[in-house]
CHARMM-style PDB file with segment names, atoms N, HN, CA, C and O in Angstrom:
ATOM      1  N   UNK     1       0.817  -1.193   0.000  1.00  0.00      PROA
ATOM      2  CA  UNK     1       0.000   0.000   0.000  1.00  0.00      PROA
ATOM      3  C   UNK     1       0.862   1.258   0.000  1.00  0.00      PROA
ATOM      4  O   UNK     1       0.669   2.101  -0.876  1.00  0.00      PROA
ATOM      5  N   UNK     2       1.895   1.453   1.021  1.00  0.00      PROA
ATOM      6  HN  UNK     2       2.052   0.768   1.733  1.00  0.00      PROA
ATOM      7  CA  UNK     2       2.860   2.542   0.645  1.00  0.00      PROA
ATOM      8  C   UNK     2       3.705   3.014  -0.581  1.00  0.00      PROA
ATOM      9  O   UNK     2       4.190   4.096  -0.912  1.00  0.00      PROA
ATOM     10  N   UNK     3       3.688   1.967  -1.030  1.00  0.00      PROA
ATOM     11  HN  UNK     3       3.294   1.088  -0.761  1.00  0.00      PROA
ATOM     12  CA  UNK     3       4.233   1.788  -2.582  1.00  0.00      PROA
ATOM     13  C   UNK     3       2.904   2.782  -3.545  1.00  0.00      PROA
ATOM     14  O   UNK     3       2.969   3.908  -4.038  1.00  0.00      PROA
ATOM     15  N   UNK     4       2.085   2.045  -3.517  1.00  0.00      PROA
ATOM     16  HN  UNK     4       2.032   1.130  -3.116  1.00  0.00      PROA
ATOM     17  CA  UNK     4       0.966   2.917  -4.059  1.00  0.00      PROA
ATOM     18  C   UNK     4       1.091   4.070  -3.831  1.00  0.00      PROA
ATOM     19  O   UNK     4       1.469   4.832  -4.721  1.00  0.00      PROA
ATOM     20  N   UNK     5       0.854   4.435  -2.786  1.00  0.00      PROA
ATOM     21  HN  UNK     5       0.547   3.816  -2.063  1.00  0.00      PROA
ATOM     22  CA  UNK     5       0.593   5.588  -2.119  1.00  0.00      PROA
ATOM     23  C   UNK     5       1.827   6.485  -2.479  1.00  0.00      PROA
ATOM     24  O   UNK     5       1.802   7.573  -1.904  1.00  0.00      PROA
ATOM     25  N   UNK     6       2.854   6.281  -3.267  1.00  0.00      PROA
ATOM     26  HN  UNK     6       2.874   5.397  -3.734  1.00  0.00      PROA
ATOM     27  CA  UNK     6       4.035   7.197  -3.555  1.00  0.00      PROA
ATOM     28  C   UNK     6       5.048   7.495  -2.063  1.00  0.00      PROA
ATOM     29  O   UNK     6       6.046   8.174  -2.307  1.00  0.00      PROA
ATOM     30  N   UNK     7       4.907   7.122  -0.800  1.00  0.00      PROA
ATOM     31  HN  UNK     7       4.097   6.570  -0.602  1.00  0.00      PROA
ATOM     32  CA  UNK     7       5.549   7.177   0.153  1.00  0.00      PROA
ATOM     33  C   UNK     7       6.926   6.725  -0.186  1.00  0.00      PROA
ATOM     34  O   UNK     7       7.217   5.761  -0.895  1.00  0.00      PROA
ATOM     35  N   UNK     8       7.723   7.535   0.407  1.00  0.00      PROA
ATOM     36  HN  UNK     8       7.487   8.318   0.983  1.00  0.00      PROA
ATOM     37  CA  UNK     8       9.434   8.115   0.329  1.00  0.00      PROA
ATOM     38  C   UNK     8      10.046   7.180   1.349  1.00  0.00      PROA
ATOM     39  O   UNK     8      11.244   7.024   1.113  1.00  0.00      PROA
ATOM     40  N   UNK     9       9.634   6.528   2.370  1.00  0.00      PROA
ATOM     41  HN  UNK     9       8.660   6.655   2.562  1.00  0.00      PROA
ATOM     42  CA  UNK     9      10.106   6.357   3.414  1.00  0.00      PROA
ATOM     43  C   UNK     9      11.186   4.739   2.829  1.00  0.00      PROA
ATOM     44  O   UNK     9      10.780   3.857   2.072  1.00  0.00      PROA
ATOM     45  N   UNK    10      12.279   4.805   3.355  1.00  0.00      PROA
ATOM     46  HN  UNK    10      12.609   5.522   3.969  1.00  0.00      PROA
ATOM     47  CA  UNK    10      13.273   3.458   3.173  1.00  0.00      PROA
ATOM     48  C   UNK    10      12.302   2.456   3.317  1.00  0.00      PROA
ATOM     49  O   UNK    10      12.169   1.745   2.321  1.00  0.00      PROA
ATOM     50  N   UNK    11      11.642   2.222   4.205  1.00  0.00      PROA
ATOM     51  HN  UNK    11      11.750   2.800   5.014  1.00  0.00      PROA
ATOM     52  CA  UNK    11      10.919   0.872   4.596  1.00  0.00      PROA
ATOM     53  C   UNK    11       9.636   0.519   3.218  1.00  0.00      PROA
ATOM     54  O   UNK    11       8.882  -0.454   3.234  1.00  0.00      PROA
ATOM     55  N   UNK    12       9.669   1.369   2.345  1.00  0.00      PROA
ATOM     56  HN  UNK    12      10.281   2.159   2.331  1.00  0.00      PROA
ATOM     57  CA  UNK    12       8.718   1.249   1.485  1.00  0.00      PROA
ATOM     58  C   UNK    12       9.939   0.316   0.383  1.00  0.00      PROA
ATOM     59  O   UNK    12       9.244  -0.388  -0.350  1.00  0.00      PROA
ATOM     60  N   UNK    13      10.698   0.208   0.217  1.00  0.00      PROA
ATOM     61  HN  UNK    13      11.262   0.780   0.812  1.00  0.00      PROA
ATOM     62  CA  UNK    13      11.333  -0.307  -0.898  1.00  0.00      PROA
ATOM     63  C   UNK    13      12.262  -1.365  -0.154  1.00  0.00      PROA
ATOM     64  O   UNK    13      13.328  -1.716  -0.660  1.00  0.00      PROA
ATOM     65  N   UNK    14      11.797  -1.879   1.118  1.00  0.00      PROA
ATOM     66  HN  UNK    14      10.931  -1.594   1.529  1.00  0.00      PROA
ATOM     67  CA  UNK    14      12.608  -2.863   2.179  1.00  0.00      PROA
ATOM     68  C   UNK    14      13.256  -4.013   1.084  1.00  0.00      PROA
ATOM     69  O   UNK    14      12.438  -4.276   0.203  1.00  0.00      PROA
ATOM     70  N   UNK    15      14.516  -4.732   0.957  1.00  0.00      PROA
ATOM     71  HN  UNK    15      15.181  -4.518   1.673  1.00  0.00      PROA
ATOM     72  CA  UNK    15      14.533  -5.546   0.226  1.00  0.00      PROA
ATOM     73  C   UNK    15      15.553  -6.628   0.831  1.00  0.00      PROA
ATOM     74  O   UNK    15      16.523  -5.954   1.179  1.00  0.00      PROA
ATOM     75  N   UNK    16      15.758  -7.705   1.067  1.00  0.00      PROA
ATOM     76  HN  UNK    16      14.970  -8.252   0.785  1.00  0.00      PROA
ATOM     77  CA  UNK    16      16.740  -8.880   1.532  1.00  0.00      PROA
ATOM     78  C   UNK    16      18.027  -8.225   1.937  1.00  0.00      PROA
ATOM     79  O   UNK    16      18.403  -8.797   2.960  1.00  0.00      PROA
ATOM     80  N   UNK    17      18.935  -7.209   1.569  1.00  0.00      PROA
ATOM     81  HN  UNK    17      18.629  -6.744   0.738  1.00  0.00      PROA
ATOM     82  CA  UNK    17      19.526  -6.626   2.042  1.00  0.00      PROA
ATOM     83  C   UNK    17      19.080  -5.505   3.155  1.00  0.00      PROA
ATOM     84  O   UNK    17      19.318  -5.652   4.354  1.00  0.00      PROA
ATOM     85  N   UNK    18      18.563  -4.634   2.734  1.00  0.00      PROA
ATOM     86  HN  UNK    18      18.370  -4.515   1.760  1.00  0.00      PROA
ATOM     87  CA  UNK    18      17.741  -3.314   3.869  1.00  0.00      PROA
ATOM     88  C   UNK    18      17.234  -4.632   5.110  1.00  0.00      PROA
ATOM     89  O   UNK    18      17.527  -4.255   6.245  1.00  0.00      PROA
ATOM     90  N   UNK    19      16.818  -5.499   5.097  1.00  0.00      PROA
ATOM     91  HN  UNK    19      16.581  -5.805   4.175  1.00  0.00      PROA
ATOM     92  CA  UNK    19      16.431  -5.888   6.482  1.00  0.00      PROA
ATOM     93  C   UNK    19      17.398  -6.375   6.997  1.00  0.00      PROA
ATOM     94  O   UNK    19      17.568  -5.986   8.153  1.00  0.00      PROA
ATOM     95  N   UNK    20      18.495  -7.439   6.432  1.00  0.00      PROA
ATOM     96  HN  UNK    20      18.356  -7.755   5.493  1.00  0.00      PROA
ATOM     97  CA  UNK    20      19.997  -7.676   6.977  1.00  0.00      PROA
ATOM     98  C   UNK    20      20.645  -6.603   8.163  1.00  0.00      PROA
ATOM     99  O   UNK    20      20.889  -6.678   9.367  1.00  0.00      PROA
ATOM    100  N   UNK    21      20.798  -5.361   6.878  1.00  0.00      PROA
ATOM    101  HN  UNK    21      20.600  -5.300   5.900  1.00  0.00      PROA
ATOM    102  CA  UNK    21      21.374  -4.273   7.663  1.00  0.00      PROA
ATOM    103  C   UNK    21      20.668  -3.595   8.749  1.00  0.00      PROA
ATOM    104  O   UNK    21      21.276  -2.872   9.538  1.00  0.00      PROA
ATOM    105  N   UNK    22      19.382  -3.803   8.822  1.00  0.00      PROA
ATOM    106  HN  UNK    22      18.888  -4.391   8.181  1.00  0.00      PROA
ATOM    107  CA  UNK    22      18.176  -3.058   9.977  1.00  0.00      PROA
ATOM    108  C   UNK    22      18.890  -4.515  11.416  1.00  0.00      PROA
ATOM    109  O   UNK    22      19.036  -4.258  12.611  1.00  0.00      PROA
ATOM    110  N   UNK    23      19.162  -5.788  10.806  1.00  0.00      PROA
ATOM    111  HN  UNK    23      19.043  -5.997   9.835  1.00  0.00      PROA
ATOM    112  CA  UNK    23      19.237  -6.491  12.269  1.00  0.00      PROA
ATOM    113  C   UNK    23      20.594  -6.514  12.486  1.00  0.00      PROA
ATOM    114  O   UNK    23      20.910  -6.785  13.645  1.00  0.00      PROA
ATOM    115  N   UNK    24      21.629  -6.279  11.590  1.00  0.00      PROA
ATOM    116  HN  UNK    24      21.373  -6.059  10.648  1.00  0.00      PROA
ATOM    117  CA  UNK    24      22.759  -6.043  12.363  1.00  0.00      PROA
ATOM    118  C   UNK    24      23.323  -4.818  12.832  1.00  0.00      PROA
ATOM    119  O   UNK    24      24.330  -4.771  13.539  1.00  0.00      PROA
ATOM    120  N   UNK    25      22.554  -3.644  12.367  1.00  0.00      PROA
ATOM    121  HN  UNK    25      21.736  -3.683  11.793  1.00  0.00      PROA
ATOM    122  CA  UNK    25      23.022  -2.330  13.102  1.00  0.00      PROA
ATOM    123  C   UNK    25      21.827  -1.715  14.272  1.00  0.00      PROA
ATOM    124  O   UNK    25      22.009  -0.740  15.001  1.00  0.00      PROA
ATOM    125  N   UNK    26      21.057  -2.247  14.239  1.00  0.00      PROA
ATOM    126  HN  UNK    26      20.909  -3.039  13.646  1.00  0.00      PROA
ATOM    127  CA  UNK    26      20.261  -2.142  15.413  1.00  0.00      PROA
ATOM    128  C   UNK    26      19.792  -3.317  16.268  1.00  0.00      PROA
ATOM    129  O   UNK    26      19.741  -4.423  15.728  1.00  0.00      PROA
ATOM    130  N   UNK    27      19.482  -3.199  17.411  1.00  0.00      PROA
ATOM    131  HN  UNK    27      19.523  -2.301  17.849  1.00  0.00      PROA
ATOM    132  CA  UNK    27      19.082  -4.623  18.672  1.00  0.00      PROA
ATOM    133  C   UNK    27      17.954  -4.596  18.189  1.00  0.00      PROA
ATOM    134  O   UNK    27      17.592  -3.426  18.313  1.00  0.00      PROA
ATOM    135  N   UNK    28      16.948  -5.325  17.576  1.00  0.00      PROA
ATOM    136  HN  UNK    28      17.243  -6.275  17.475  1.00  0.00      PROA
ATOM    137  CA  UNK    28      15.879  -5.292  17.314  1.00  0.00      PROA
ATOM    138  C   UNK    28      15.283  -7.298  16.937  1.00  0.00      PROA
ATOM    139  O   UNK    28      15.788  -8.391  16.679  1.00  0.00      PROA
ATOM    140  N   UNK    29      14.446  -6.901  17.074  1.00  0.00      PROA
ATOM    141  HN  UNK    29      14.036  -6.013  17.284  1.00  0.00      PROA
ATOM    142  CA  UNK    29      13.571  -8.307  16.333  1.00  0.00      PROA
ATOM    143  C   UNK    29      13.412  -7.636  15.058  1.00  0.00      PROA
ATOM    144  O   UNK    29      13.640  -6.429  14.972  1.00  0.00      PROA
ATOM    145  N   UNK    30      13.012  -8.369  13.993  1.00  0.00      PROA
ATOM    146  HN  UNK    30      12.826  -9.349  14.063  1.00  0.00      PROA
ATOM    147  CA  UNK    30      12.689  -8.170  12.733  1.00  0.00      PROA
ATOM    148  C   UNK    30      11.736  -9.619  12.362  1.00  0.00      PROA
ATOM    149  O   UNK    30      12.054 -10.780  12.618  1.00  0.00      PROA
ATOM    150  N   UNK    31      10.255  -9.037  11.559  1.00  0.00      PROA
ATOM    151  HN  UNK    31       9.997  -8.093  11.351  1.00  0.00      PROA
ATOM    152  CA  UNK    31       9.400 -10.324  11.209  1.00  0.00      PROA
ATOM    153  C   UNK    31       9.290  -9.850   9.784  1.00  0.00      PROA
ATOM    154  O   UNK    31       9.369  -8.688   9.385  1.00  0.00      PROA
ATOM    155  N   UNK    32       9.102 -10.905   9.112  1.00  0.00      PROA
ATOM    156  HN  UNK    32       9.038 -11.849   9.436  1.00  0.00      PROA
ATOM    157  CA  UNK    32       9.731 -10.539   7.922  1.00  0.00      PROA
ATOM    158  C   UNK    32       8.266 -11.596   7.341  1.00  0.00      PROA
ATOM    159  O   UNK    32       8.002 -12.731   7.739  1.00  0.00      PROA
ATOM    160  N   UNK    33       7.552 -10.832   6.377  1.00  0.00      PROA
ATOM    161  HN  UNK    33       7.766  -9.910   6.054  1.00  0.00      PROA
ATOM    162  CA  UNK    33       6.110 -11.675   5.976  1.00  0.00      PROA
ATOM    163  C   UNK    33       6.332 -12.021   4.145  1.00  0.00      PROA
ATOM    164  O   UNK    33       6.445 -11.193   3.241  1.00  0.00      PROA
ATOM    165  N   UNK    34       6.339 -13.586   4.055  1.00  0.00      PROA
ATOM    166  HN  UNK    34       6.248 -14.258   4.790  1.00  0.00      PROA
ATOM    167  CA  UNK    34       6.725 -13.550   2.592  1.00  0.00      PROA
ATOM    168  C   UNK    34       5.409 -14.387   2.094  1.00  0.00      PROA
ATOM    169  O   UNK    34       4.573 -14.993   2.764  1.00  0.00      PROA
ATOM    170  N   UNK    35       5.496 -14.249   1.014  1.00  0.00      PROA
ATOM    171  HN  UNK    35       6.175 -13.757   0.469  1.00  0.00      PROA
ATOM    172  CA  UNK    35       4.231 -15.070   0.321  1.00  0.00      PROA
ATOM    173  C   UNK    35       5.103 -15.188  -1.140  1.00  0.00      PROA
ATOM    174  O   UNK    35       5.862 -14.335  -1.599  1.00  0.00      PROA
ATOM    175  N   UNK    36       4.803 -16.329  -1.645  1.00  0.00      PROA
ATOM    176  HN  UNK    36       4.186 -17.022  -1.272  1.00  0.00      PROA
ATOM    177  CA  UNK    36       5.827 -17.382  -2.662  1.00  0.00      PROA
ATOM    178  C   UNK    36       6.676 -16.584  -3.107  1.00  0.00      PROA
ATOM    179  O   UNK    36       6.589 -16.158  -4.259  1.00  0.00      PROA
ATOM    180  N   UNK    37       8.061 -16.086  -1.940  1.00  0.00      PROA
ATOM    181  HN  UNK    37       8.132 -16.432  -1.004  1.00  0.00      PROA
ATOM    182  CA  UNK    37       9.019 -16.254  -2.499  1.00  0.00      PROA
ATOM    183  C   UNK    37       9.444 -14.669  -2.868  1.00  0.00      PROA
ATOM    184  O   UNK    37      10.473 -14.319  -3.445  1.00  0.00      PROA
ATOM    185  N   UNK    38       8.353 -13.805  -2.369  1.00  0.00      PROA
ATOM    186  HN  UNK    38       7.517 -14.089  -1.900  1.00  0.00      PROA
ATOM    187  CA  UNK    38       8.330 -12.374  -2.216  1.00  0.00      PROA
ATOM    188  C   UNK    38       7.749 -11.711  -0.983  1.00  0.00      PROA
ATOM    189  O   UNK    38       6.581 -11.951  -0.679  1.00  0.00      PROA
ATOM    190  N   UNK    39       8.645 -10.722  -0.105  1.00  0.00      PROA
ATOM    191  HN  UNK    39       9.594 -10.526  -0.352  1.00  0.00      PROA
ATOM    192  CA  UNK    39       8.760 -10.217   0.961  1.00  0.00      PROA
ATOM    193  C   UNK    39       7.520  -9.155   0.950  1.00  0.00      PROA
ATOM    194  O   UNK    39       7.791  -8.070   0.436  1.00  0.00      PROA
ATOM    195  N   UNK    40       6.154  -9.331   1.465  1.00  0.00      PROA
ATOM    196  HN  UNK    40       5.934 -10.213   1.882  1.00  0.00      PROA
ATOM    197  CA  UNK    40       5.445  -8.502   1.101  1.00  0.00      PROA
ATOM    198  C   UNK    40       5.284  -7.445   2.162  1.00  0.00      PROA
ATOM    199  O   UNK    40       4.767  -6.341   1.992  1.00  0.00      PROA
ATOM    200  N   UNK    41       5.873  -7.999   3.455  1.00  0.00      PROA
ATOM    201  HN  UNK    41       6.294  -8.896   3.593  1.00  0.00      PROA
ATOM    202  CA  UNK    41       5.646  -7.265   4.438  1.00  0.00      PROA
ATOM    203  C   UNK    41       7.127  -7.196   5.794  1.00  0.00      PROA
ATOM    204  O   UNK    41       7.887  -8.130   6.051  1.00  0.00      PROA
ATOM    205  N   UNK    42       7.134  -6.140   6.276  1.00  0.00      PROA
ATOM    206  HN  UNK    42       6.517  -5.382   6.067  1.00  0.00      PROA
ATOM    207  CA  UNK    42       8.206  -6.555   7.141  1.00  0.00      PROA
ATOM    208  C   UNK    42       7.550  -6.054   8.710  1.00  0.00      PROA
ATOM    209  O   UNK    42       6.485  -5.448   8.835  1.00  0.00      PROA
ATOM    210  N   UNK    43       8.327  -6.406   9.677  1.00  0.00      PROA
ATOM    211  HN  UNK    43       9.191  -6.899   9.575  1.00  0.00      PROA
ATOM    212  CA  UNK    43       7.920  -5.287  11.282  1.00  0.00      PROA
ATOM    213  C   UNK    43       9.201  -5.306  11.948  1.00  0.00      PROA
ATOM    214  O   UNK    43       9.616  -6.461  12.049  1.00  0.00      PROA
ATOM    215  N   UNK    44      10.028  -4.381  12.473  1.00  0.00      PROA
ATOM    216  HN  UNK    44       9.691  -3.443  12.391  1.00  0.00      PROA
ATOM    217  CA  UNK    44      10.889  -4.168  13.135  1.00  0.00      PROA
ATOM    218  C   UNK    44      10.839  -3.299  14.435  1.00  0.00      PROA
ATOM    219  O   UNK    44      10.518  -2.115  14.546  1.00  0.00      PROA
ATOM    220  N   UNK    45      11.379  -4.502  15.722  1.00  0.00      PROA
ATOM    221  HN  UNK    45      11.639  -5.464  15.632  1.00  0.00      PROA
ATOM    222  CA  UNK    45      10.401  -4.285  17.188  1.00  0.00      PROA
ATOM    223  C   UNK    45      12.224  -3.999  18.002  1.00  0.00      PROA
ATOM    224  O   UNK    45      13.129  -4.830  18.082  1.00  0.00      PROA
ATOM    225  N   UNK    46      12.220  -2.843  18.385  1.00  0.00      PROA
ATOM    226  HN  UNK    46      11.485  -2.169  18.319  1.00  0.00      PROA
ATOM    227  CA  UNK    46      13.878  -3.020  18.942  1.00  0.00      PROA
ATOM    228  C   UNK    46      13.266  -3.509  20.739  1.00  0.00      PROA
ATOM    229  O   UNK    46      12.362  -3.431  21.571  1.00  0.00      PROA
ATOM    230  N   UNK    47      14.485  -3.976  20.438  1.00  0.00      PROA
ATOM    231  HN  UNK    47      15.219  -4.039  19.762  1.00  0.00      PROA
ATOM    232  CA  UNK    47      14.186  -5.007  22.294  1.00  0.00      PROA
ATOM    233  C   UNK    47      14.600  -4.182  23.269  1.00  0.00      PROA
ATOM    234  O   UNK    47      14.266  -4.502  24.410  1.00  0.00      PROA
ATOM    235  N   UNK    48      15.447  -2.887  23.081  1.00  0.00      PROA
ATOM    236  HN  UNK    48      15.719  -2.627  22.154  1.00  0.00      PROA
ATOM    237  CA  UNK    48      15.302  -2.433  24.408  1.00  0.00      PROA
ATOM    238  C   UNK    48      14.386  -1.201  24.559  1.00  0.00      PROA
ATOM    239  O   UNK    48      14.769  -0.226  25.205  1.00  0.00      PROA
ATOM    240  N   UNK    49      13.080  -1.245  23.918  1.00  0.00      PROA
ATOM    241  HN  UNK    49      12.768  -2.037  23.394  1.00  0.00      PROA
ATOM    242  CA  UNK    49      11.903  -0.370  24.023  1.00  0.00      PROA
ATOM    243  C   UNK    49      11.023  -1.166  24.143  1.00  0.00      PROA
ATOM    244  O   UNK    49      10.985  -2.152  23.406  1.00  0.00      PROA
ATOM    245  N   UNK    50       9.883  -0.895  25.315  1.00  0.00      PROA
ATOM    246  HN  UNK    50       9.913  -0.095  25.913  1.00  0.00      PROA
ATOM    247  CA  UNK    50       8.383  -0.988  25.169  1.00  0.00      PROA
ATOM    248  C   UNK    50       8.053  -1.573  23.517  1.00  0.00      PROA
ATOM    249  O   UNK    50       8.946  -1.701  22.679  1.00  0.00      PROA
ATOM    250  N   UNK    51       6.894  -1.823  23.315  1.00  0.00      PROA
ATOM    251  HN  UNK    51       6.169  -1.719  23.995  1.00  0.00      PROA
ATOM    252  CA  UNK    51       6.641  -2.180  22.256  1.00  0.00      PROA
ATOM    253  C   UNK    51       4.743  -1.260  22.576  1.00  0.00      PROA
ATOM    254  O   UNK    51       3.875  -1.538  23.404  1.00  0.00      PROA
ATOM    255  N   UNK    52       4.767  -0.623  21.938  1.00  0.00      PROA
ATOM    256  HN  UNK    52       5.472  -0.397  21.266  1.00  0.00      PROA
ATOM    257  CA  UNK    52       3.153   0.470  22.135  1.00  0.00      PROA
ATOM    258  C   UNK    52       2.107   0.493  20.847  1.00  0.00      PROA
ATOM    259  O   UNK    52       2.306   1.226  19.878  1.00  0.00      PROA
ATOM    260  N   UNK    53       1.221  -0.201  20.932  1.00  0.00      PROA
ATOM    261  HN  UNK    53       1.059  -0.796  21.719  1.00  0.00      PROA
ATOM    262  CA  UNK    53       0.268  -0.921  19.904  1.00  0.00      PROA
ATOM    263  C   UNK    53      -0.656   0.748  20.390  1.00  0.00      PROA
ATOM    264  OT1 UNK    53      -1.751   1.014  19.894  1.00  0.00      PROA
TER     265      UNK     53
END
């Protein structure tokens, strides 16, 4: 949907590399949502923060 939407933000063009580098330069979890074989979705939760839904 951000893609659509023309949004600028890095996480809009996330790709097998960009999430690599999101878990080794930050403490974080990373969930990574694929459907056959394409990354359609990602979430990146850093572990030493709260997590606030």
């Amino acid at each position: 949907m951000s893609r659509q939407l023309g949004l600028q933000w890095p996480v809009t063009q996330a790709d097998v590399a960009l999430i690599r580098e999101n878990i080794k330069h930050n403490d974080c979890y990373c969930y990574v949502l694929e459907i056959n074989g394409v990354i359609q979705a990602t979430v990146s939760h850093s572990k030493n923060k709260p997590l606030i839904i």
